[in-house]
Every structure is written in C-alpha cells, then in structure tokens.
N, CA, C and O of each residue as an XYZ file, in Angstrom:
632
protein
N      21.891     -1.070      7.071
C      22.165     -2.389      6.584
C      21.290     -2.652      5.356
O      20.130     -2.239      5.364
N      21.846     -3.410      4.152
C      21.398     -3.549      3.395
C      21.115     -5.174      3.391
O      21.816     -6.083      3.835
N      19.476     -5.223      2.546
C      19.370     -6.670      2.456
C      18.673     -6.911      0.795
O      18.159     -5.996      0.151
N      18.762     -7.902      0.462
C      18.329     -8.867     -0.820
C      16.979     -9.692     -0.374
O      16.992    -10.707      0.322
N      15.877     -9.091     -0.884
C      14.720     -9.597     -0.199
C      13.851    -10.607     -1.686
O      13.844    -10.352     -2.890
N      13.397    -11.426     -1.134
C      12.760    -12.501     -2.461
C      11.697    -12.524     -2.289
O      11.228    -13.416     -1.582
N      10.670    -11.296     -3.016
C       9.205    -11.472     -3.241
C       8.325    -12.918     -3.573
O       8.206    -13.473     -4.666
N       7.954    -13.182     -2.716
C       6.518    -13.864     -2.430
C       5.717    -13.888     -2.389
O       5.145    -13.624     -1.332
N       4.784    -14.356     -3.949
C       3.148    -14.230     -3.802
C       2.987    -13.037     -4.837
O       3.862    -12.461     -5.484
N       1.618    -12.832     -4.806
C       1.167    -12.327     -6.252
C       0.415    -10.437     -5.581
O      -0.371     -9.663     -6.127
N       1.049    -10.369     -4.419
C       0.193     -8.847     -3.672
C       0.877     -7.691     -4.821
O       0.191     -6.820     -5.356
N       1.955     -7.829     -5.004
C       2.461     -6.270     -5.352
C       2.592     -6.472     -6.812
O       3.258     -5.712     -7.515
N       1.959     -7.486     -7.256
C       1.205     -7.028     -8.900
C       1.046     -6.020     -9.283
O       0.346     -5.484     -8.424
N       1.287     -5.117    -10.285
C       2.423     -4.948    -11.590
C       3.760     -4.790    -11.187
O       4.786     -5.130    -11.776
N       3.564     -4.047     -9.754
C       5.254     -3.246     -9.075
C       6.127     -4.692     -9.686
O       6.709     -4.922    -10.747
N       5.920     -5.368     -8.635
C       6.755     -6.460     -8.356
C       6.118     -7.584     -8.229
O       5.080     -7.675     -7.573
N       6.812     -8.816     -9.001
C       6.094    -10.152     -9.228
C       6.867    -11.686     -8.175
O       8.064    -11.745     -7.894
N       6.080    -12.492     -7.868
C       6.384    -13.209     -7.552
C       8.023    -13.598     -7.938
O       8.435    -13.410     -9.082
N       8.960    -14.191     -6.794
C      10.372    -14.687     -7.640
C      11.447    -13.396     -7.312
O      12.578    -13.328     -6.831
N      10.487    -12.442     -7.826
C      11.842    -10.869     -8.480
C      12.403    -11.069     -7.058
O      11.920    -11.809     -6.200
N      13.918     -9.995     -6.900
C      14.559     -9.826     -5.616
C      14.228     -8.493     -5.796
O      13.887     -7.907     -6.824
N      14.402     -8.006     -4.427
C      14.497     -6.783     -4.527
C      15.688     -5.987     -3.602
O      16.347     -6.952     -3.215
N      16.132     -5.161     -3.211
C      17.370     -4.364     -2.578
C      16.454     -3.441     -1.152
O      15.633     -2.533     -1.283
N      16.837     -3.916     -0.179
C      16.331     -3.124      0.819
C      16.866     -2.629      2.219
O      17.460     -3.420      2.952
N      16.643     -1.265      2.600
C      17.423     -0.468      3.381
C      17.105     -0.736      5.049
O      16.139     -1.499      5.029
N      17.351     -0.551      6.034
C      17.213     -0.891      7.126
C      17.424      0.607      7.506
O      18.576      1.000      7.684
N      16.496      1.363      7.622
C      16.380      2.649      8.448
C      16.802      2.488     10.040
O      16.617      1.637     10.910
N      17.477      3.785      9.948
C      17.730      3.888     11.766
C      16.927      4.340     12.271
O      16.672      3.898     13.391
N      15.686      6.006     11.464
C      14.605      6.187     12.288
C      13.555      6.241     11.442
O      13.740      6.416     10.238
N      12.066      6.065     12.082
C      10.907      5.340     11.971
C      10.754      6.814     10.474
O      10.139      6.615      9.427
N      11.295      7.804     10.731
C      11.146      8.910      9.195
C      10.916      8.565      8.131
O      10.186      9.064      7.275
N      11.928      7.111      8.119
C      12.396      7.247      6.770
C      10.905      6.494      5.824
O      10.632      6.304      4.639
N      10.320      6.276      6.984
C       9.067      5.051      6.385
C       7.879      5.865      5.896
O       6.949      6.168      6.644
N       7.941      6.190      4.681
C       7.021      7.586      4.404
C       5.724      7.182      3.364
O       5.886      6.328      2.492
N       4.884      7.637      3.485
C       3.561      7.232      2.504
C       4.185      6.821      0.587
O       4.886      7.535     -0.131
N       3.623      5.539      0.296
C       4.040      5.587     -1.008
C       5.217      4.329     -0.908
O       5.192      3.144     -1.242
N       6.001      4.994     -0.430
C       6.897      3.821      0.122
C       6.513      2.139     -0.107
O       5.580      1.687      0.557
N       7.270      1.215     -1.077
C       7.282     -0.145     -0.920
C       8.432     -0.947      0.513
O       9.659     -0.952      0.406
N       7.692     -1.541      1.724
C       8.610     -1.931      2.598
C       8.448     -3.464      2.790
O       7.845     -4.289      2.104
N       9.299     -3.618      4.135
C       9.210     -5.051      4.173
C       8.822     -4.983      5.514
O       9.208     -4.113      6.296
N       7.723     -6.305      5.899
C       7.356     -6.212      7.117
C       7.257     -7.742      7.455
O       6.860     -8.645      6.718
N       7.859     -7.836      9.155
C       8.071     -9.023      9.624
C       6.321     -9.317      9.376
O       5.910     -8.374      8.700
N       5.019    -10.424      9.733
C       4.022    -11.178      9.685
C       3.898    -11.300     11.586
O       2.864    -11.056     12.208
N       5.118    -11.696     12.166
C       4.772    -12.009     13.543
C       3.907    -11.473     14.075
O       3.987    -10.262     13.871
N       2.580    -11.902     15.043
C       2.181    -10.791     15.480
C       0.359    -10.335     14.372
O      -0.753     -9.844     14.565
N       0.933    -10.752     13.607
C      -0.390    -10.163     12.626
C      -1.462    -11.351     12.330
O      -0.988    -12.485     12.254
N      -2.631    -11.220     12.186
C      -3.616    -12.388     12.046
C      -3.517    -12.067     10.517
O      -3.408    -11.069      9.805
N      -3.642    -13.869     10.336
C      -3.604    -14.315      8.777
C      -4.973    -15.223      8.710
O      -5.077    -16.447      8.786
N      -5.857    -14.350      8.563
C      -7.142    -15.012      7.678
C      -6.672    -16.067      7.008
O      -5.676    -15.600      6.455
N      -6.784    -17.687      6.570
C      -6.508    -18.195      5.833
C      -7.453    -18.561      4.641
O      -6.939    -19.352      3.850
N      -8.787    -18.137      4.329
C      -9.631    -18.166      3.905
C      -9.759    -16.904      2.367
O     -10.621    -17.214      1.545
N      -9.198    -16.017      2.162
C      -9.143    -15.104      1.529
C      -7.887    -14.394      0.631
O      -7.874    -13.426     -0.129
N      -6.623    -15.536      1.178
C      -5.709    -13.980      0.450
C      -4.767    -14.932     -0.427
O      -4.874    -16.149     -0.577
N      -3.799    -14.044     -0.978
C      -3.025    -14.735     -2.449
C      -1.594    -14.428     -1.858
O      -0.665    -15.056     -2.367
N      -1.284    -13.472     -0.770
C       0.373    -13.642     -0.363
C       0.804    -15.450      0.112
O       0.227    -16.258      0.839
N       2.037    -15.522     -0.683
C       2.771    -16.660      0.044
C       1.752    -17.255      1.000
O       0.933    -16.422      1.390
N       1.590    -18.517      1.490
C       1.405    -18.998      2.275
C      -0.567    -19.658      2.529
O      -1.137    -20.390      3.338
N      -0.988    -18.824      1.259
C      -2.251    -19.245      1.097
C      -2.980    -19.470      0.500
O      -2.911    -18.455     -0.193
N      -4.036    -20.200     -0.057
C      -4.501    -20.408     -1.371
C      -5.399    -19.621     -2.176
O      -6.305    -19.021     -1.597
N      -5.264    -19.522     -3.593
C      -6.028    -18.151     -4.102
C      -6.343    -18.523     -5.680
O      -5.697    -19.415     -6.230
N      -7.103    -17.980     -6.194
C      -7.309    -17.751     -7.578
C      -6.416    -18.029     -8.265
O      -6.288    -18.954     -9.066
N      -5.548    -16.981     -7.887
C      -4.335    -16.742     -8.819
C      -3.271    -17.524     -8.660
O      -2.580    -17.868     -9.618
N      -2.982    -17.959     -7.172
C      -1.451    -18.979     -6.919
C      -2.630    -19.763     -7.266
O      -3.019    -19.435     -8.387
N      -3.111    -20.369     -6.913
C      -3.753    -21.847     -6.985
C      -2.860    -22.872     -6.379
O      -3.048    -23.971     -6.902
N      -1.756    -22.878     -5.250
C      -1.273    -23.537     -4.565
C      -0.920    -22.943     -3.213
O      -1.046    -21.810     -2.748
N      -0.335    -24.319     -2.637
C      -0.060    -23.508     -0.903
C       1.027    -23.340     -0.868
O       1.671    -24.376     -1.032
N       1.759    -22.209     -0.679
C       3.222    -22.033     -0.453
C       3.602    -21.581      0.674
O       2.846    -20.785      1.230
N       4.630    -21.882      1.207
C       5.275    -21.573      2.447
C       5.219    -20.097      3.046
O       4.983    -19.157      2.287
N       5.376    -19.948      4.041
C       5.359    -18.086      4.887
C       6.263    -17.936      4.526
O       6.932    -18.964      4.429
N       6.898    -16.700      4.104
C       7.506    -15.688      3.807
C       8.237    -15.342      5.137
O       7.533    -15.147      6.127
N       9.501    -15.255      5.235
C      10.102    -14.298      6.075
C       9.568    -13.084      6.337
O       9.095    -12.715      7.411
N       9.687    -12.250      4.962
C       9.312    -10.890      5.341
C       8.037    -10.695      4.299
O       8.045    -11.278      3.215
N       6.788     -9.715      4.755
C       5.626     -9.702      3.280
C       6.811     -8.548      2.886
O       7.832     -8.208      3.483
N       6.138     -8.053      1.467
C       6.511     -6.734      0.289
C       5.413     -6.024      0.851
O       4.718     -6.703      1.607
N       4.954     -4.441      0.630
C       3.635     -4.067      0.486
C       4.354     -2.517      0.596
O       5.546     -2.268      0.777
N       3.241     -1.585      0.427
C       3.080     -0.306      0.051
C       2.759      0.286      1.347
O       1.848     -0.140      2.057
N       3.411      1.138      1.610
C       2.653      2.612      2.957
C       1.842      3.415      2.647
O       2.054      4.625      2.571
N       0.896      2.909      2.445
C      -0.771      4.116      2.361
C      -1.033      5.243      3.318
O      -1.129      6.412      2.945
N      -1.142      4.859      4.538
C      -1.604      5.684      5.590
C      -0.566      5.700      6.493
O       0.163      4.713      6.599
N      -0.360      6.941      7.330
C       0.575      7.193      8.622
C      -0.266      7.950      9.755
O      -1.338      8.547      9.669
N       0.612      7.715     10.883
C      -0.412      7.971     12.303
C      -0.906      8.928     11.881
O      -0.144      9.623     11.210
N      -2.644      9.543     12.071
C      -3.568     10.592     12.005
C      -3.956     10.620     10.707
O      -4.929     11.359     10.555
N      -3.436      9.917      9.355
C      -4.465      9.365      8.669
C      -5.823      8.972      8.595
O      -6.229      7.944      9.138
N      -6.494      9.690      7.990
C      -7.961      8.713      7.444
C      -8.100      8.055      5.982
O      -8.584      8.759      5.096
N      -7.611      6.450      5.619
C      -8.005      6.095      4.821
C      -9.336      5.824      4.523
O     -10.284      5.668      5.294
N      -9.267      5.769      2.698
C     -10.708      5.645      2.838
C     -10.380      4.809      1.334
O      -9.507      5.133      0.529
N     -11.264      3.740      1.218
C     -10.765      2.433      0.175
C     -12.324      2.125     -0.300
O     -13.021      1.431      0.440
N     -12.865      2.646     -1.539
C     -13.882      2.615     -2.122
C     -14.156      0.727     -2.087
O     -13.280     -0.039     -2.489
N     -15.001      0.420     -1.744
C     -15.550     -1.281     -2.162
C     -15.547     -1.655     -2.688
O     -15.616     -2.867     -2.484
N     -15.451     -1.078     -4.375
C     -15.525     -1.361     -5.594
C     -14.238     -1.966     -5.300
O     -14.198     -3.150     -4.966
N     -12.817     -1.024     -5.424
C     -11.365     -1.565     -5.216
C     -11.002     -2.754     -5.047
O     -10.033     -3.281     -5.593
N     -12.206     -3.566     -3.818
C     -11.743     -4.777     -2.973
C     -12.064     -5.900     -3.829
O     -13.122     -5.938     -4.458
N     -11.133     -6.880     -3.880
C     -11.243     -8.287     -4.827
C     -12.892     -8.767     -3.744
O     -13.161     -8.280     -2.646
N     -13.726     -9.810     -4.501
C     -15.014    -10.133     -3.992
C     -14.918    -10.949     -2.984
O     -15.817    -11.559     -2.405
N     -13.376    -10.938     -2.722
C     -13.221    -12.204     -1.544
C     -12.925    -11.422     -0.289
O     -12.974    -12.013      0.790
N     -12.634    -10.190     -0.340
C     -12.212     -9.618      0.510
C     -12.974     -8.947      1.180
O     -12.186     -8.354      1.916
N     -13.740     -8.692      1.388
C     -15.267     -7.612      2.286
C     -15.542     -8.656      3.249
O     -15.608     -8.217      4.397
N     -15.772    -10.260      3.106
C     -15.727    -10.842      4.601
C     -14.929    -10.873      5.090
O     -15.243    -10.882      6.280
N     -13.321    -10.919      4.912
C     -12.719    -10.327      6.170
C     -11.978     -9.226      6.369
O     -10.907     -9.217      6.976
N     -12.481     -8.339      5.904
C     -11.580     -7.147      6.549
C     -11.891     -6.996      7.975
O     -12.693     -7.564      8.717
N     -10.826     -5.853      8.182
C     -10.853     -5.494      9.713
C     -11.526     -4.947     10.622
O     -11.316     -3.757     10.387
N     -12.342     -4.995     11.697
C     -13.305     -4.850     12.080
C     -13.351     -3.638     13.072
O     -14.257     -3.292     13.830
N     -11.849     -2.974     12.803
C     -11.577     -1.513     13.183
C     -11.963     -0.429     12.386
O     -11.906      0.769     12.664
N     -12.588     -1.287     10.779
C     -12.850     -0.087      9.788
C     -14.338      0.129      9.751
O     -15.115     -0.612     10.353
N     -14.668      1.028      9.121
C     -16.285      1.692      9.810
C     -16.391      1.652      8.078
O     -15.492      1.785      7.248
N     -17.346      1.498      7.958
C     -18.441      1.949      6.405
C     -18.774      3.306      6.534
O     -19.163      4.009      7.466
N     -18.515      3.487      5.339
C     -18.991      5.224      4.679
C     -19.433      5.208      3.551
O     -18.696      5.604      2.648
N     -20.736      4.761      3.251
C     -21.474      4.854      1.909
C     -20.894      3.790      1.143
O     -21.373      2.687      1.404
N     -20.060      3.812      0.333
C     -19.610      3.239     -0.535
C     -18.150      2.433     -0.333
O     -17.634      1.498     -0.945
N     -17.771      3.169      0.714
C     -16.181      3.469      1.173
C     -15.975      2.585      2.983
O     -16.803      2.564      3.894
N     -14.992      2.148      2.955
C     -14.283      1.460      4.154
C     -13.152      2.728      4.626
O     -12.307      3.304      3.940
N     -13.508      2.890      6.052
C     -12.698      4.004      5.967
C     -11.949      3.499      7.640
O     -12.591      2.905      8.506
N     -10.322      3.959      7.782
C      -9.639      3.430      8.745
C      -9.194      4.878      9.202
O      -9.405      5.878      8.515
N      -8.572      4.892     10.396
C      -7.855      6.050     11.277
C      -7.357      5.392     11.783
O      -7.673      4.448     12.507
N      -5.983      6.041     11.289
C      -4.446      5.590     11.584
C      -4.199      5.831     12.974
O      -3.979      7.034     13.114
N      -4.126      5.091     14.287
C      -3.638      5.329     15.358
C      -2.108      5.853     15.338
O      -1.357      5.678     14.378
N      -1.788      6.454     16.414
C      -0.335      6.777     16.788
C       0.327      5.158     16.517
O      -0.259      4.079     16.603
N       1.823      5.456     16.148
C       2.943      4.757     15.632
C       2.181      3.467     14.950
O       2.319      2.358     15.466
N       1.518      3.615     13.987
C       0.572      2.760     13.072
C       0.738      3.129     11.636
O       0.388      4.281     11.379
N       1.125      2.523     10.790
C       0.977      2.659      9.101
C      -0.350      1.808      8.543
O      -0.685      0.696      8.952
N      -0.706      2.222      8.000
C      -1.694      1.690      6.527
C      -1.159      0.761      5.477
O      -1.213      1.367      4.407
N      -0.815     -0.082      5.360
C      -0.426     -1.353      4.108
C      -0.889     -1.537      3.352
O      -1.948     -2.027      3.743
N      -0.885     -1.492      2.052
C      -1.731     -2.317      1.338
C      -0.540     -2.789      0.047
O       0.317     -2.073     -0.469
N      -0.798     -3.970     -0.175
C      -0.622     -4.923     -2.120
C      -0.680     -3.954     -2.887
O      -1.201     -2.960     -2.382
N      -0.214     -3.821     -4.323
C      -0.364     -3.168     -5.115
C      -1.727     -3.722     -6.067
O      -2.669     -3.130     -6.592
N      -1.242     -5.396     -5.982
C      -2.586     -5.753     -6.217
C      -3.967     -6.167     -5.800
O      -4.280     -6.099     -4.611
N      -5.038     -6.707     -6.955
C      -6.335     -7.618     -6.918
C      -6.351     -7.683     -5.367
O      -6.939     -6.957     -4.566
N      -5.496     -8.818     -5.153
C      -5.663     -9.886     -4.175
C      -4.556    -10.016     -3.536
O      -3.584    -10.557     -4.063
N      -4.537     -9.535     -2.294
C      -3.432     -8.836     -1.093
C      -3.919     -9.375      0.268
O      -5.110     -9.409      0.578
N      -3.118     -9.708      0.894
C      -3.449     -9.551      2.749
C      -2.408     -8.458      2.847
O      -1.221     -8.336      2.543
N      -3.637     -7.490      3.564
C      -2.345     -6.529      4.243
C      -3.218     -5.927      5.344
O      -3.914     -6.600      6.104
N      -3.091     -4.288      5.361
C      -3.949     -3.441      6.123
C      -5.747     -4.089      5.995
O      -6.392     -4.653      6.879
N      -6.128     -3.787      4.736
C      -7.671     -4.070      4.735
C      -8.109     -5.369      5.547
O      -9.333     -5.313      5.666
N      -7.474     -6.808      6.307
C      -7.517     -6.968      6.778
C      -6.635     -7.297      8.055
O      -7.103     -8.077      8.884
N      -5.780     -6.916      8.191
C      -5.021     -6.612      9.518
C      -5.406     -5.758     10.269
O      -5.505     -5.985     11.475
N      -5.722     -4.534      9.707
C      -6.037     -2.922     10.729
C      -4.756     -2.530     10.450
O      -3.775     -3.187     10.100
N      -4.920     -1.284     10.671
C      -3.123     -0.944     10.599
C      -2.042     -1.815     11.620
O      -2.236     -2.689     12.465
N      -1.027     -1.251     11.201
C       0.051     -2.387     11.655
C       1.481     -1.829     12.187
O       2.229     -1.153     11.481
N       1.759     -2.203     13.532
C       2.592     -0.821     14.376
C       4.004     -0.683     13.521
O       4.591     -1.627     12.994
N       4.278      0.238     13.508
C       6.003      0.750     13.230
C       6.830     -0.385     13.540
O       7.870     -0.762     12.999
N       6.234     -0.826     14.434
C       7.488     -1.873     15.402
C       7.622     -3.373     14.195
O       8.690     -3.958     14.012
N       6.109     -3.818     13.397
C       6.639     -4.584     12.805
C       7.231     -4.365     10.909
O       7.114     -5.155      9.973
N       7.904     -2.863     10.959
C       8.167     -2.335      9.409
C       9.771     -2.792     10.059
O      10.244     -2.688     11.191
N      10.378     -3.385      8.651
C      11.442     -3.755      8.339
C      12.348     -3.182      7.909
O      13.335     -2.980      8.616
N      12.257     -2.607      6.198
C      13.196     -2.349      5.585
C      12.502     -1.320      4.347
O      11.434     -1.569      3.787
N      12.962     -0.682      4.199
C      12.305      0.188      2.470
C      13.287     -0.288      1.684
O      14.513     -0.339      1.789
N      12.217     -0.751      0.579
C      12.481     -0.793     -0.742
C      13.321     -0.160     -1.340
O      13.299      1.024     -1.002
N      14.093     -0.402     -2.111
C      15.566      0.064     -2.514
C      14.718      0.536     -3.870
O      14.164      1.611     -4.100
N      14.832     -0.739     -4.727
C      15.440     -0.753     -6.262
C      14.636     -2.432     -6.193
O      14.345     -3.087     -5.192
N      14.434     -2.783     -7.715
C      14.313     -4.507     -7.557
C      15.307     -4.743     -8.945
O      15.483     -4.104     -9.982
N      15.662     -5.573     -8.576
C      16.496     -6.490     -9.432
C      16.178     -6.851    -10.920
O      15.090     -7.415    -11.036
N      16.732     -6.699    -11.859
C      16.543     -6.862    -13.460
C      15.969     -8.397    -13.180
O      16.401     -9.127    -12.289
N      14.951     -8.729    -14.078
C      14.231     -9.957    -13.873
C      14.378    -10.524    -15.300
O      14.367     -9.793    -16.290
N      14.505    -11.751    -15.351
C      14.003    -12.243    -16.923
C      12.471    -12.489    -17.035
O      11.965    -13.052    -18.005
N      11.832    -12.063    -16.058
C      10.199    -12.635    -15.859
C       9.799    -11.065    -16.357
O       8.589    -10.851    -16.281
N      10.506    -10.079    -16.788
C      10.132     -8.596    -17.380
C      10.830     -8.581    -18.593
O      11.121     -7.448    -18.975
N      11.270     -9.733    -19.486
C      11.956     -9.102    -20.852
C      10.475    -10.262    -21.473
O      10.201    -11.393    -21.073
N       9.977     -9.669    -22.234
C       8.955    -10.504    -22.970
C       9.118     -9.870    -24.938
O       8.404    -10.369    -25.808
C-alpha cells in the first residue's frame, strides 16, 4: 500500500523540510526496513521529552512555536538488531545530552547504543531531532512505511 505522507517539523533537515510530501511504501516483511533507509514511524508508545526537541509538536530554536503531533514522525534507520551505534557528543545539538536515553553507556567521547533483537536505531537528519538518541531504539512493531521519493516542492526552487 502506498501512502502520501506530510513532513512535520524541522528533524530531517537538508533531506526533507517541513510542509514537503513525501511517497511511502507499506512493506509486507520487516526486510525491507534496511539501514540508511528514510521511514515513517507511528510515536504511540514512545516517550516525548517535551523539554528538548524541534519535531512537530514541540518547542525549539528553530520552530519557535507549538505545533500539533504528527500522525506519523519522518526519520532515518541507523542501527539494526546486533548493532553497536556509536554517536560522537560533538554531533548532539547542546540541548540534547540531558535527555538522551538512559540505555546508552558513554565511551570517551562517544554515546554508544546496542541494538536489541527486533529494534532499529532512528535518528533526524538534522541539528535538532527526537528520535533514537532519546527514545533508545524503537521496536519494528512501531516502523510504518519506507520512504519512496518526496514530492517536487516550491520550498526547493530558490
């Protein structure tokens, strides 16, 4: 099944901007959801820090307003079960180190996660994201749809 999904929020900065649509596939098995991958994932289920992040629904730097939850977030597949991410500190916007997830262990410089069985890795493309870094990984059960294609935008002819 195919769906028309309407990005929300400022996470997948440069990929994809607030507004754009994008085209997305509804896999029959959990395969098709492969590292790299832009998907869509239901929120149910997931803790939303409200203190820190710029997706839909919360206040930030960059929105500088409160906007409504999102049906579905956008975000990227970093890690898959038996993964070890590892996300240098530098990377993290300055708002983000108080809440990440408290499943991830410090390594010198580095935040580092292990992907449990039927668990992916998430992250924004951009700055300032809620995703994995503070969720923990996030089961198969709540991935949606992969990213198709996004839609010709007039917010990209400059």
């Amino acid at each position: 099944m195919f769906k028309i999904v309407l990005v929300s929020g400022q996470s997948m900065i440069p990929t994809l901007r607030h507004g754009e649509r994008v085209l997305a596939w509804t896999p029959f098995a959990r395969q098709f959801f492969k590292r790299g991958e832009i998907v869509t994932l239901s929120h149910v289920h997931l803790h939303l820090p409200t203190d820190t992040q710029s997706d839909a629904g919360f206040r930030t730097p960059i929105a500088g307003i409160q906007q409504e939850q999102p049906e579905l977030f956008v975000k990227r597949i970093m890690g898959l079960p038996g993964d070890t991410v590892r996300i240098p500190v530098h990377q993290l916007s300055h708002h983000i180190p108080a809440a990440v997830d408290p499943q991830a262990r410090r390594d010198g410089s580095d935040w580092v996660w292990r992907i449990p069985d039927d668990h992916v890795f998430i992250r924004g493309d951009g700055p300032y994201s809620t995703d994995s870094v503070v969720w923990g990984p996030v089961p198969f059960t709540q991935l949606r749809q992969v990213v198709l294609c996004r839609f010709p935008s007039f917010q990209r002819i400059s």
